[in-house]
C-alpha positions, -999 to +999 in steps of 0.1 A: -393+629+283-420+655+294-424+689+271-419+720+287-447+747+285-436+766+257-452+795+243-443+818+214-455+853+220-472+869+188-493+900+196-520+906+175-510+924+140-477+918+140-460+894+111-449+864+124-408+861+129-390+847+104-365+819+115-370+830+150-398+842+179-402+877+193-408+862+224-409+830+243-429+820+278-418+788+288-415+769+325-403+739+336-380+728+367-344+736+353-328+761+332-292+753+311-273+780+305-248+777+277-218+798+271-210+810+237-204+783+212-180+785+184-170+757+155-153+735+180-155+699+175-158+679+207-154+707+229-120+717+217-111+710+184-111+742+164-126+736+131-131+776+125-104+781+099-118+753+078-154+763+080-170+788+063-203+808+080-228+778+070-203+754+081-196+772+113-231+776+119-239+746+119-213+730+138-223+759+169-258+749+169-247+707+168-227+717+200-256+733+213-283+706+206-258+683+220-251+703+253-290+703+255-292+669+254-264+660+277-285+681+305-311+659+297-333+677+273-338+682+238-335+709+213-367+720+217-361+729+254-340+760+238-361+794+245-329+815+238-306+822+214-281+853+210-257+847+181-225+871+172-211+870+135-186+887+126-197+899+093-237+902+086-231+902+050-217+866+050-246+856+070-272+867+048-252+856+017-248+819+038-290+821+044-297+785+025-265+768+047-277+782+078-315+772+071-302+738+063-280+735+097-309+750+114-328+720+102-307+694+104-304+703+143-333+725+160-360+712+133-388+736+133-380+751+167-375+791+166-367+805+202-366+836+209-331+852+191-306+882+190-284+887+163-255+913+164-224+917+140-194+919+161-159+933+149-142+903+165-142+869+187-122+846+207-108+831+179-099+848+149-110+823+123-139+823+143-174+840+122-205+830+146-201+823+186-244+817+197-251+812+237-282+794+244-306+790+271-332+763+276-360+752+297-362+714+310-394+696+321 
């Protein structure tokens, strides 16, 4: 499979993003856009009321890589990310559990990302939703 041009953006004196990039050029031939993902397994399975933020966290971003790859690219074809929690402090406290999921399925890959505490989401066990965009070759 052929790499998309992918750029992160860092002007010059600014700290380099932590866990994510402030901004992202990329081009190749086709874009995926991908609605909001929350803990569902296999598409419809809600495994929110069993997960806590880590878990659901991770289980978002396996749906993701796997929606990715399904369009017939890979995680690193991901430029966007906008994630929705429902409670920031659970995400911060869940920080080694989300570095570990963010590992385990975008590697070393930081797109471009927005992250906003929302009061609530489609499901009410449900503590992240993230929507994605990538970039194929």
């Amino acid at each position: 499979m052929s790499v998309i041009d992918y750029q992160a953006i860092l002007p010059e004196g600014w700290n380099r993003a932590r866990g994510f990039s402030y901004a992202v050029r990329a081009s190749g031939s086709t874009t995926v856009h991908i609605a909001g993902q929350i803990a569902n397994a296999d598409g419809n399975r809600s495994r929110c009321g069993e997960l806590d933020m880590g878990g659901q966290w991770g289980q978002v971003l396996e749906n993701i890589a796997r929606l990715v790859r399904e369009a017939g690219g890979a995680p690193e074809n991901i430029v966007n990310l906008r994630a929705y929690v429902t409670d920031i402090e659970a995400f911060n406290q869940a920080g080694p559990a989300i570095g570990q999921a963010w590992t385990a399925h975008l590697g070393k890959h930081f797109p471009a990302m927005t992250l906003v505490e929302v009061s609530r989401l489609i499901d009410p066990d449900a503590l992240v939703e993230i929507e994605a965009e990538a970039v194929l070759p």
